[in-house]
N, C-alpha and C positions, 0 to 999 in steps of 0.2 A: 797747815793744809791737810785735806782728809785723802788718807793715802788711797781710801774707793770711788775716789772721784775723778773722773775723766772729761775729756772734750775732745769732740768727733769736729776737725773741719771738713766742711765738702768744697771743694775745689777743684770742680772739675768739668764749670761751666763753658759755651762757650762766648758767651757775653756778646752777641750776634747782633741784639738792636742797641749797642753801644759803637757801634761800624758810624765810622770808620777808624776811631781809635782803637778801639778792641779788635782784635786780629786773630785770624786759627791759631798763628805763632804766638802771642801774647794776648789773650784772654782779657777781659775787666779787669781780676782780680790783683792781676799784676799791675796796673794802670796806678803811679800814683794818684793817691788822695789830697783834694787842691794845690795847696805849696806845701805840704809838710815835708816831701820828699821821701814820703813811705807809700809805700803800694796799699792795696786792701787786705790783701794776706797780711800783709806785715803787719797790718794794726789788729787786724782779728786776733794775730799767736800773741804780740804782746799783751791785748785785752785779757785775755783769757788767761797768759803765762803770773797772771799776777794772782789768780785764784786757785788756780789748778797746780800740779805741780808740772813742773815741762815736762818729766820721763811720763808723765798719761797722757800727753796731747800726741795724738795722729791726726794726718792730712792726708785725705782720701781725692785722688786726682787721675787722670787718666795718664798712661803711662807715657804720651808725645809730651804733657805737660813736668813730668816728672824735673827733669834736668831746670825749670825755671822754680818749682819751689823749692829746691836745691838752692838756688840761688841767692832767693829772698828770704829763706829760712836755713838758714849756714848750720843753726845749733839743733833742726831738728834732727832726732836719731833715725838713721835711715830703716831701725827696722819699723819707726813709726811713720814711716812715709808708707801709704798702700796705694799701689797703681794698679788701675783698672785698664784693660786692652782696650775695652771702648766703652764709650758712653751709653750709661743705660738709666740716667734718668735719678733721680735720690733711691727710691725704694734698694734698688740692688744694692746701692753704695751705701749705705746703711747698713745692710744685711750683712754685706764684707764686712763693714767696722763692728757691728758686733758680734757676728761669729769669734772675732780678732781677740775682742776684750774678755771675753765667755774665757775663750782659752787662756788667758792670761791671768785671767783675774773673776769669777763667777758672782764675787757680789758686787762686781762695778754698776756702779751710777754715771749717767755720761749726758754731757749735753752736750747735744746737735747741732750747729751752728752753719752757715753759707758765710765765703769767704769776703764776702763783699758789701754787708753793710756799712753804714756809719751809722756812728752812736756818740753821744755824747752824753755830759753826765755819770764818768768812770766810776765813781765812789758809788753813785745809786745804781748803774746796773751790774757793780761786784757783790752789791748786797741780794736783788735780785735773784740774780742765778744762784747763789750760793742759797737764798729761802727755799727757790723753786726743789733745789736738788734736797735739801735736807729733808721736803718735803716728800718727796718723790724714792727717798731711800726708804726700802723695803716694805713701801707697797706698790700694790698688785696695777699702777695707774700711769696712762701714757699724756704726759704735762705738753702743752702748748705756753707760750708766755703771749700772752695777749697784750694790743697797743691799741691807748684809746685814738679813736677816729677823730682825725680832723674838719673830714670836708671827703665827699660821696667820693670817692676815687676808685675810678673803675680797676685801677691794674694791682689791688688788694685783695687778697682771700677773705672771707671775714668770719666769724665767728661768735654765733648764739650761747649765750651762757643761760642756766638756770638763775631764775629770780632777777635776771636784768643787772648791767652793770651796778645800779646801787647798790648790788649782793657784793661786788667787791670791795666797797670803801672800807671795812676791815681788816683790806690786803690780802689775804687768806682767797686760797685755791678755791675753784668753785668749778659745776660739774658741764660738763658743754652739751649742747642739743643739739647744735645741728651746724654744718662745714659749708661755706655754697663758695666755689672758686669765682673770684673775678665776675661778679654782677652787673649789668649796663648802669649808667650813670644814675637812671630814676630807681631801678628797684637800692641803689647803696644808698638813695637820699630818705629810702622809706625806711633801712635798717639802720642808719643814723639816728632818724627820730623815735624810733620805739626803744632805744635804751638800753637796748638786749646786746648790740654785737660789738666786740672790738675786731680789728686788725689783725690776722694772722701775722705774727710777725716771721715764721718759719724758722725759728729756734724752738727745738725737744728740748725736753729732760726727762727722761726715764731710766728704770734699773734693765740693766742688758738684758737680764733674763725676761724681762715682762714684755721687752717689745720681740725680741725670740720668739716668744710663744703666741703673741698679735699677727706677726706675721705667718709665722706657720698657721695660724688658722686662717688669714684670710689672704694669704699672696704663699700660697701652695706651689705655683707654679714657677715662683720665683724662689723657693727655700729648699725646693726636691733636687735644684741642680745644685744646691752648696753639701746632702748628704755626702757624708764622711770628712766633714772638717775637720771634728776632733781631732783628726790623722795627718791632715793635710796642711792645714794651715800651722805656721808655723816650721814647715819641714822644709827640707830639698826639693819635693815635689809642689808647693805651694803655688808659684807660678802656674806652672802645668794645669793644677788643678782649676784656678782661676779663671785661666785661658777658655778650659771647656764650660765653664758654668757658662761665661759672660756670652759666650757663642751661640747660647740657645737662650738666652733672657731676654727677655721683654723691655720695652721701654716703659716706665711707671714709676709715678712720684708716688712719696711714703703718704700724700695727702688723700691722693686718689685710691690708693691701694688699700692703707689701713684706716688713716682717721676719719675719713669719710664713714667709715662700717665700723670701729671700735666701740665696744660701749665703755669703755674705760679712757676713755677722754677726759681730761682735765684743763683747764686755764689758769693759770697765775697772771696776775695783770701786774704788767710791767710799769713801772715809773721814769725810765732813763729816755731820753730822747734819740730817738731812731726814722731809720731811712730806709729803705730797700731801693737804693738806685739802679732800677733797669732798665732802662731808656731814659733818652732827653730827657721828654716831658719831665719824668720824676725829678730827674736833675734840676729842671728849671723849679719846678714846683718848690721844693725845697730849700734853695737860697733864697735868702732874705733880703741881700744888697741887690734892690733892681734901679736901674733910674725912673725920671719919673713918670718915663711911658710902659713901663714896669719891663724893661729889658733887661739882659744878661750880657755884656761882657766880661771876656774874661784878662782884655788886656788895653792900655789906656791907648793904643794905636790902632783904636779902631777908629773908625770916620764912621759915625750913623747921622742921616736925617728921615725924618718921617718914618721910622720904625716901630713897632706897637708890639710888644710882648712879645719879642722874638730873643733868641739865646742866638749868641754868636762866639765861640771857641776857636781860637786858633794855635796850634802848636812852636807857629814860631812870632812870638813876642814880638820880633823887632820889623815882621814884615807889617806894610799898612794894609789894611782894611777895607774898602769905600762900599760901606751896605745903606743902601736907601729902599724906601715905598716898601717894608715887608712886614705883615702883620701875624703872629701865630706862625712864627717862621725857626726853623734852626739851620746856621751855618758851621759847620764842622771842617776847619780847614786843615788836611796833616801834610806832611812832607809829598806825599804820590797821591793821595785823592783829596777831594772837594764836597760834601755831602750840603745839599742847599732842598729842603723840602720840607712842607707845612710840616707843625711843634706837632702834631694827632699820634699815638704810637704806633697807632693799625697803619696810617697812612707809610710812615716809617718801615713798617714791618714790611710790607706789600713793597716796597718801591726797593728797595736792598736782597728783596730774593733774587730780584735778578742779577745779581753775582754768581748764582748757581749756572748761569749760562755762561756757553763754551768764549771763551778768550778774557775772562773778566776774572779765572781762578788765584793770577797774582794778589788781587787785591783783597782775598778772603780774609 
């Protein structure tokens, strides 16, 4: 394993259109994955604990969540745990982690990871990352791993390469043009067929120092409150210090801040098969076992009739079930709520803000 090589997890989502199993208290991340009986952290640290060495892996979370990655990651070293006061979105949390690695280590190479995909295919994407990084060590270049697109899916980033995906069948990095967040469903059907874009998959890899200097020049506002790290981080006053940056920071992903404006953008196109599960929908989208009105349950006591490409979830296995007449539907049933409303995300999204009003705070 190369002793300049690192891995940044971000953990410190709050997994909001996964409600009602995702909870302020317990996050997605924590949520185990189908039956294996491991969370999403826990398969991200050991994915990654087989490439990297474990004394480089940190996990950047916010400080309420600290005590549960504690929990599901026993052997991480607590000076590699970095807890943030509050949520500020990736760009900060990024910014923290490599100020972090700077001081520790100035030729680190680190890849940026979200604690919550799945992936499969372990052997192809250890080779992956470990191309991307070897690729990405000492130069001047900030790497995206790109995923080829299935099918127009609105709740993906995407991403224009030079000379169009055919430029990648070499496998070899290739230079990116242009970032566009999350597209309505017809303009992802037009950048599907012109050949040019994959799938943000929101895993970096760059040298610490290169996205340092990316950011200083173009998320100023968010780098002026981390001067005098060199002194801080790392010391007795480090907390302290943290405390005040995060007080005056912005909320701002690394997408919008930097790689939207970087001209040093890069794509590796990824081989491994991958998910970014953040809502139902995705969730439904992604298994393969539907019956044959293309639905989702997730336990043999459910009772359906007349149901049409609806996802049905329930936490407790042995209670029954009885879901009839629902089409493009999810039912989420856990111990204290019951979430029943059209599979749409937005619809989703829209309908669960209202937990933000007064008497519904239990259930956050």
């Amino acid at each position: 394993m190369n002793a300049n090589f690192y891995c940044v997890i971000m953990a410190g989502g709050s997994g909001t259109r996964f409600w009602p199993m995702s909870r302020a208290a317990r996050p997605k991340q924590f949520l185990q994955v189908a039956s294996t009986g491991k969370s999403f952290i826990r398969h991200t640290y050991e994915r990654f604990a087989r490439i990297i060495p474990e004394e480089n892996i940190l996990v950047v979370t916010t400080d309420r969540l600290g005590n549960l990655v504690r929990e599901h990651l026993p052997e991480l070293k607590e000076e590699n745990l970095l807890l943030e006061p509050y949520g500020r979105d990736t760009a900060p949390c990024i910014a923290y982690a490599t100020y972090t690695l700077l001081k520790r280590n100035p030729k680190a190479t680190m890849v940026v990871t979200p604690a919550d995909h799945i992936i499969a295919g372990q052997e192809t994407f250890a080779d992956d990352i470990l191309k991307a990084m070897e690729y990405s060590s000492g130069k001047d270049i900030l790497m995206t791993l790109g995923m080829t697109p299935t099918r127009p899916d609105p709740n993906y980033g995407y991403i224009q390469v030079s000379g169009g995906r055919c430029k990648c069948e070499d496998n070899t990095a290739v230079k990116v043009k242009t970032f566009t967040e999350k597209p309505d469903v017809e303009l992802a059907k037009v950048f599907i067929e012109s050949g040019e874009f994959f799938w943000n998959s929101g895993i970096f890899v760059w040298s610490a120092e290169s996205i340092r200097a990316e950011m200083e020049r173009h998320l100023p506002e968010v780098t002026r409150l981390f001067a005098g790290w060199q002194n801080a981080i790392g010391s007795p006053v480090e907390d302290m210090f943290i405390e005040k940056a995060y007080s005056d920071c912005i909320k701002i992903s690394i997408d919008y801040g930097v790689m939207e404006k970087t001209a040093k953008a890069w794509l590796y196109p990824a081989h491994f098969k991958w998910a970014d599960v953040g809502t139902w929908e995705s969730l439904y989208n992604i298994v393969r076992q539907k019956d044959g009105d293309g639905n989702v349950f997730n336990s043999e006591n459910i009772l359906s009739k007349d149901n049409v490409e609806t996802l049905v979830i329930s936490e407790d296995k042995d209670k029954l079930m009885a879901v009839s007449g629902l089409k493009d539907f999810i039912v989420i049933d856990t111990h204290d709520a019951l979430l029943i409303c059209p599979k749409s995300d937005k619809r989703v999204k829209d309908f669960i803000s209202g937990l933000a009003m007064p008497g519904y705070e239990q259930y956050k």
